[in-house]
ZAFIKOL-59578 format. One line per 5 residues: number of its first residue (from 1); their letters; for each residue y negated, x negated, z of C-alpha. Coordinates in nm, 2 decimals. Example, Ala and Ser with C-alpha at 12.3 -4.5 7.8 and 13.67 -1.06 7.14 Angstrom:
% residues 2
1> AS> 0.45 -1.23 0.78; 0.11 -1.37 0.71
***
This chain:
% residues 333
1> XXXXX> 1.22 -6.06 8.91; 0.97 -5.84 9.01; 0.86 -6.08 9.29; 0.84 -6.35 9.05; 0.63 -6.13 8.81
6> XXXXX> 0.43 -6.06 9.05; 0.38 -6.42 9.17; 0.27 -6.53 8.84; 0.02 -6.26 8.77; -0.11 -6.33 9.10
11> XXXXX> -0.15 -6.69 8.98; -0.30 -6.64 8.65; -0.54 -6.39 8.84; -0.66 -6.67 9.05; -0.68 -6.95 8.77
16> XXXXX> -0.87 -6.70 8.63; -1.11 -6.62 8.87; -1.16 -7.00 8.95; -1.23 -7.05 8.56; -1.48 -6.77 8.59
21> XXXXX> -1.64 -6.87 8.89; -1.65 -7.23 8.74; -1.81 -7.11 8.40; -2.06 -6.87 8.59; -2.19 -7.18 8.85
26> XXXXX> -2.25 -7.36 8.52; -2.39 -7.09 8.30; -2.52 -7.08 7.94; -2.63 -7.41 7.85; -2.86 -7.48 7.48
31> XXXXX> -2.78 -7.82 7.37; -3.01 -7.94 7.08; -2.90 -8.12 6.77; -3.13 -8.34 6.61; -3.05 -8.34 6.23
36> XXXXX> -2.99 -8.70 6.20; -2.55 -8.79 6.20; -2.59 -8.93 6.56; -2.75 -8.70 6.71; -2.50 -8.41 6.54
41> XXXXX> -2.19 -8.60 6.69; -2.34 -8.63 7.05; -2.48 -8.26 7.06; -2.10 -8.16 6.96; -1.91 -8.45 7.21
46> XXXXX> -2.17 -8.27 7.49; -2.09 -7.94 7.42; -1.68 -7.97 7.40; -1.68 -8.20 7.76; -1.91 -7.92 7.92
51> XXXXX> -1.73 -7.65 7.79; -1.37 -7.79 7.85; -1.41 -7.99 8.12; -1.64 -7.85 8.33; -1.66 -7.45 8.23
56> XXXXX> -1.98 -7.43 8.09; -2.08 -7.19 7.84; -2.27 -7.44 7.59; -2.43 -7.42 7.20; -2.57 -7.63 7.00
61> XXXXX> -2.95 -7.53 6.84; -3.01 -7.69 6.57; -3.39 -7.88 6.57; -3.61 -8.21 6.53; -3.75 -8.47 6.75
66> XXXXX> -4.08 -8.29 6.72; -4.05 -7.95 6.82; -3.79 -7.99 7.05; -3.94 -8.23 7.28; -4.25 -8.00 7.28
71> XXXXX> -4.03 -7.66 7.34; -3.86 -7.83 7.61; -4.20 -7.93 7.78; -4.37 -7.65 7.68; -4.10 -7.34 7.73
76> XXXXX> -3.82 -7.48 7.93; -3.56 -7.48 7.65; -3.35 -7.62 7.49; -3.16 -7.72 7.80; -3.05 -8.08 7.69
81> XXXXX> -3.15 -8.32 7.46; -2.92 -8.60 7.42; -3.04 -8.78 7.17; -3.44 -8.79 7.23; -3.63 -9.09 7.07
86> XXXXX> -3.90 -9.08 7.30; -4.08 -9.33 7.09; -4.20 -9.12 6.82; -4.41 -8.92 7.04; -4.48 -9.13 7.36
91> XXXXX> -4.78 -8.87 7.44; -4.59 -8.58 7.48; -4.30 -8.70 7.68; -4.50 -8.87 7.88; -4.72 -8.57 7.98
96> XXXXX> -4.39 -8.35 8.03; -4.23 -8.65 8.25; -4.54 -8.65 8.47; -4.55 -8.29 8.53; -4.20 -8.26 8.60
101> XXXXX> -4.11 -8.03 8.30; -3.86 -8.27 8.12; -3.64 -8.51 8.31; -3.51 -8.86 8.16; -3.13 -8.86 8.34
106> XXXXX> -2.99 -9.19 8.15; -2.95 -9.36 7.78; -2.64 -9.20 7.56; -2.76 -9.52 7.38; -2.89 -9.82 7.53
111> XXXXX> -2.89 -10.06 7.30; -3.22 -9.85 7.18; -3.28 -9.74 6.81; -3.29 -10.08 6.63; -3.51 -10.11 6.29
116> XXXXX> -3.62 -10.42 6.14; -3.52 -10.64 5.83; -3.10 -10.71 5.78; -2.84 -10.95 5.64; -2.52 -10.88 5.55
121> XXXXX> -2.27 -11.04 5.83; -2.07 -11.24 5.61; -2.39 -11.42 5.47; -2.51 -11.49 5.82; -2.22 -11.67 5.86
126> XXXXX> -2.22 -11.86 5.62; -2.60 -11.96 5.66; -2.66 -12.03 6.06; -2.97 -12.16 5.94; -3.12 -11.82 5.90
131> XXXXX> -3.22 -11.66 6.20; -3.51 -11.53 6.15; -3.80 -11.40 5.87; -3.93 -11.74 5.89; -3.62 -11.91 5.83
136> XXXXX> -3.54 -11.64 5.54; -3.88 -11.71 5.37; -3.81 -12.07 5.33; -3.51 -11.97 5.05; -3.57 -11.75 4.82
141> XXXXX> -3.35 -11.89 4.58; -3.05 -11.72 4.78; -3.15 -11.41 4.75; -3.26 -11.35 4.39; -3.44 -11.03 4.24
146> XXXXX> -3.23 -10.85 3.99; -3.54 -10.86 3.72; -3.70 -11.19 3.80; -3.44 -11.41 3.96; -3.70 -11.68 3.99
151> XXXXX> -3.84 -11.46 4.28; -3.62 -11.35 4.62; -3.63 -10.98 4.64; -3.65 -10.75 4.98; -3.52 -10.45 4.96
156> XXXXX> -3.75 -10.19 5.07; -3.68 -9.80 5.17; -3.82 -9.51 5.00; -4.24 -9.41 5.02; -4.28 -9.17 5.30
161> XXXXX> -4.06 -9.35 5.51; -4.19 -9.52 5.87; -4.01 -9.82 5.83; -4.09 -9.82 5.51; -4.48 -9.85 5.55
166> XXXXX> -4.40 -10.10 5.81; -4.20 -10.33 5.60; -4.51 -10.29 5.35; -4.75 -10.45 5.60; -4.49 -10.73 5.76
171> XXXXX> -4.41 -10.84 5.42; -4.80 -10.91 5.40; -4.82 -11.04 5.75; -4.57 -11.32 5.71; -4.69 -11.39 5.37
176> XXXXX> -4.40 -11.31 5.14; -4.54 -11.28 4.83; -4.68 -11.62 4.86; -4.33 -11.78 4.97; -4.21 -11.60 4.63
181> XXXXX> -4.02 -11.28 4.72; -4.11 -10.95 4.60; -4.06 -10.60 4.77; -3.83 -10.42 4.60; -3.91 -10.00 4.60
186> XXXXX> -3.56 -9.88 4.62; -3.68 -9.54 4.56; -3.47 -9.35 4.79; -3.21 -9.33 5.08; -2.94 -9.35 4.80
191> XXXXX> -3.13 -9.62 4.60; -3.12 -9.82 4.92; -2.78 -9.77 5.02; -2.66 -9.83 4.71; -2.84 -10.20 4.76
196> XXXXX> -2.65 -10.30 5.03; -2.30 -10.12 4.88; -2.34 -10.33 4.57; -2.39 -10.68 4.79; -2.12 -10.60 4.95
201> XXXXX> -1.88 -10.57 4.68; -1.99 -10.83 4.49; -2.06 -11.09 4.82; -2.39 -11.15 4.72; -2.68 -11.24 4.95
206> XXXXX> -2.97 -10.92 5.03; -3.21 -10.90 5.24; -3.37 -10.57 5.34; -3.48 -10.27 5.60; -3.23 -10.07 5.78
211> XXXXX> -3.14 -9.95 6.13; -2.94 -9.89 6.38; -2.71 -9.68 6.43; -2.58 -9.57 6.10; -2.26 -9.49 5.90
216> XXXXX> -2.37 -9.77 5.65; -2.39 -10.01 5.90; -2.03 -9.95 6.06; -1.89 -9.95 5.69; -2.09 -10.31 5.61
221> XXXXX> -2.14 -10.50 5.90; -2.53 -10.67 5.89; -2.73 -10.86 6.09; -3.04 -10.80 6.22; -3.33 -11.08 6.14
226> XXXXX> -3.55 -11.20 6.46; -3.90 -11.19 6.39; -3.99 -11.54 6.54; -4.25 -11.40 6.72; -4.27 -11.15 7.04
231> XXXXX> -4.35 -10.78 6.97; -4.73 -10.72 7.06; -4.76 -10.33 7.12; -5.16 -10.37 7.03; -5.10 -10.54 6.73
236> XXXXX> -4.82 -10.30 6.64; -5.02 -9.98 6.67; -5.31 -10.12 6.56; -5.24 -10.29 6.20; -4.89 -10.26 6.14
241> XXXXX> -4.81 -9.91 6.14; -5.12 -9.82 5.95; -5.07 -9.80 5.57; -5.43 -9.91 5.47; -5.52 -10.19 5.78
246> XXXXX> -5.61 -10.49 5.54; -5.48 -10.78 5.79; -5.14 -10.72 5.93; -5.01 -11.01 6.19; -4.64 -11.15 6.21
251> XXXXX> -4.48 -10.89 6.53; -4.15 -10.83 6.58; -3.98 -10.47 6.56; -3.96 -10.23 6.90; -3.67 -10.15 7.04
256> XXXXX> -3.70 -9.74 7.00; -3.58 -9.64 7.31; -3.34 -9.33 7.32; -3.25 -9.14 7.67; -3.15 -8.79 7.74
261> XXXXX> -3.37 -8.54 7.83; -3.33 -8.21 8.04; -3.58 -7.93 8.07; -3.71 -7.85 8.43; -3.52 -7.49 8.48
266> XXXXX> -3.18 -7.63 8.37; -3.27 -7.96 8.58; -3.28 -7.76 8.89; -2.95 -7.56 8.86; -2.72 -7.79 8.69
271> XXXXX> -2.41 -7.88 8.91; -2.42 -8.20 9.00; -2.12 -8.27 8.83; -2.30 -8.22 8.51; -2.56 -8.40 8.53
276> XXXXX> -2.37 -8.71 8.68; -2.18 -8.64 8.37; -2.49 -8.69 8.15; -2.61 -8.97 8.36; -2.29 -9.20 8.28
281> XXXXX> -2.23 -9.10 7.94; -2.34 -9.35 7.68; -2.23 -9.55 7.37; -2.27 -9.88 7.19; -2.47 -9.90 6.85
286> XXXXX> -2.14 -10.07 6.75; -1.94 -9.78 6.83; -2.15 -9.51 6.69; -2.16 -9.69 6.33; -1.80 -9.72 6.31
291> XXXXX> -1.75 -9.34 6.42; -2.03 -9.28 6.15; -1.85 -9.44 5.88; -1.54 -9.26 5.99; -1.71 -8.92 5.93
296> XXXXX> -1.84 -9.02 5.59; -1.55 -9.15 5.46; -1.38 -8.80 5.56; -1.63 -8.57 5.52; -1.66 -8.49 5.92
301> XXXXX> -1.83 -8.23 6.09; -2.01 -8.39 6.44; -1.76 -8.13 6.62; -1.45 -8.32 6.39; -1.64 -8.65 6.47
306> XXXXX> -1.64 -8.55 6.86; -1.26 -8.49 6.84; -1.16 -8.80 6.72; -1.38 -8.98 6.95; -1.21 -8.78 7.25
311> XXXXX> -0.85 -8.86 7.06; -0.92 -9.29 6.99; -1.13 -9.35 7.30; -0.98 -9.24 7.62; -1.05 -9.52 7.80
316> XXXXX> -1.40 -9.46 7.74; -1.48 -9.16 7.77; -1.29 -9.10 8.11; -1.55 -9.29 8.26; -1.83 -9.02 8.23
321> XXXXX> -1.63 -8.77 8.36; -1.41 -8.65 8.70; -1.07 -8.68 8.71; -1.06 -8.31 8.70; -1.27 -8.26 8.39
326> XXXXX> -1.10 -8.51 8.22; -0.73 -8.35 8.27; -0.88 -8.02 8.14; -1.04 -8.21 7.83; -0.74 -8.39 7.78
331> XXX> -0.51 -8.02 7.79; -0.79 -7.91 7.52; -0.75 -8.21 7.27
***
């Protein structure tokens, strides 16, 4: 018995000291969360797989687009980004990318951020015909105003709001008012929620801005409207992002595009492992909604949201990671 005993402390001694050893290669990792639902549930999916599967010793700071980004160029931390739209401040990231103090290492979502003007699925169905804003301006009797159902309405989000502004100038670009809608000021995130909520339940036909991805938008499947016309970067930056530019042109929505980002320092001594794991690891728009609406309907944290991707998506997931890490994850969940 005493052999035995002994054996087994010797064993736990050196699962120990392999854990140790495996933590300590890896180190103390900052992951930053963007405060947007997406961004919460990837910080928190990153920080349980490096953690359990790979012994790292990682948090989660909490932050913004903004100020991380720049920290990250500018300081050397937060160590990870996951989910960085580059986009919204091209200057910066490119500056940091050229100098080598933030490194791009793959897309957690690359179908890209995906804004524009949406109709509910069941009413593209039923209409093929409409495609496109073109095609949606030539019926305005299907998608009535509440006040003035002599006029189609599009559902606009609340002042303040970038997409907002640029729904403003398309709806003058492709002439809107003149085909007979109006732009509806829903007021606020809520008000235009609660747009597409009422639709929905009733079946009705609406037409509006949103993006992609969202909670709403894996509770009440939509479809995004083509512009008919390519997106011109120019034109875009020139007219139709600018509030008071008095002669907007037709242009199509950018694909926002969304990668990972690592500071220099933590670039340089990651295992491999890790950032292979950071490489592969990546989700559809489509999957993200549903997972969304799954935490709203149940209140989730992004580390309950995490879980229950881990526990419904195996097959998935298992893919980013060695078969090592993914026993140890697996032993965790």
């Amino acid at each position: 018995m005493k052999k035995l005993l002994a054996s087994t402390s010797l064993a736990v001694g050196l699962l120990g000291g392999a854990s140790f050893a495996s933590a300590a290669e890896c180190g103390t990792i900052t992951i930053a969360s963007m405060n947007w639902q997406s961004a919460e549930v990837l910080s928190n999916l990153d920080k349980i797989i490096l953690n359990e599967g790979y012994g790292c010793q990682a948090d989660i700071t909490v932050g913004d687009t903004v100020p991380t980004i720049t920290s990250m160029a500018e300081k050397g931390q937060p160590d990870i980004a996951p989910e960085a739209w580059v986009d919204l401040l091209p200057e910066i990231v490119k500056k940091g990318t050229d100098e080598g103090k933030i490194v791009q290492v793959g897309s957690p979502l690359p179908d890209g951020g995906n804004q524009g003007w949406w109709i509910p699925k069941y009413f593209a169905d039923a209409h093929p015909d409409i495609r496109t804003i073109p095609d949606l301006l030539k019926h305005r009797e299907l998608f009535p105003d509440p006040e003035d159902p002599s006029k189609g309405a599009i559902f606009n989000g609340p002042s303040g709001w970038g997409g907002t502004l640029v729904t403003t100038q398309l709806y003058k670009a492709f002439d809107a008012e003149k085909a007979g809608f109006k732009l509806v000021d829903t007021g606020s995130a809520a008000g235009l929620d609660g747009s597409i909520a009422k639709a929905y339940e009733r079946k009705h036909a609406w037409v509006g801005y949103y993006w992609a991805p969202t909670a709403l938008l894996g509770k009440y499947p939509m479809v995004k409207l083509e512009a008919g016309v390519p997106h011109d970067p120019a034109e875009w930056k020139r007219c139709n992002t600018v509030a008071d530019c008095p002669d907007p042109k037709p242009n199509a929505w950018p694909i926002d595009t969304i990668v990972t980002l690592l500071a220099k320092p933590f670039s340089e001594k990651a295992p491999p492992e890790v950032v292979d794991y950071l490489k592969k690891r990546s989700w559809s728009n489509d999957t993200v909604n549903k997972l969304m609406a799954w935490m709203s309907d149940n209140q989730a944290t992004g580390e309950d949201g995490a879980k229950h991707f881990l526990k419904e998506n195996k097959d998935e997931w298992t893919k980013w990671v060695s078969p090592e890490a993914a026993g140890k994850i697996e032993a965790f969940l």
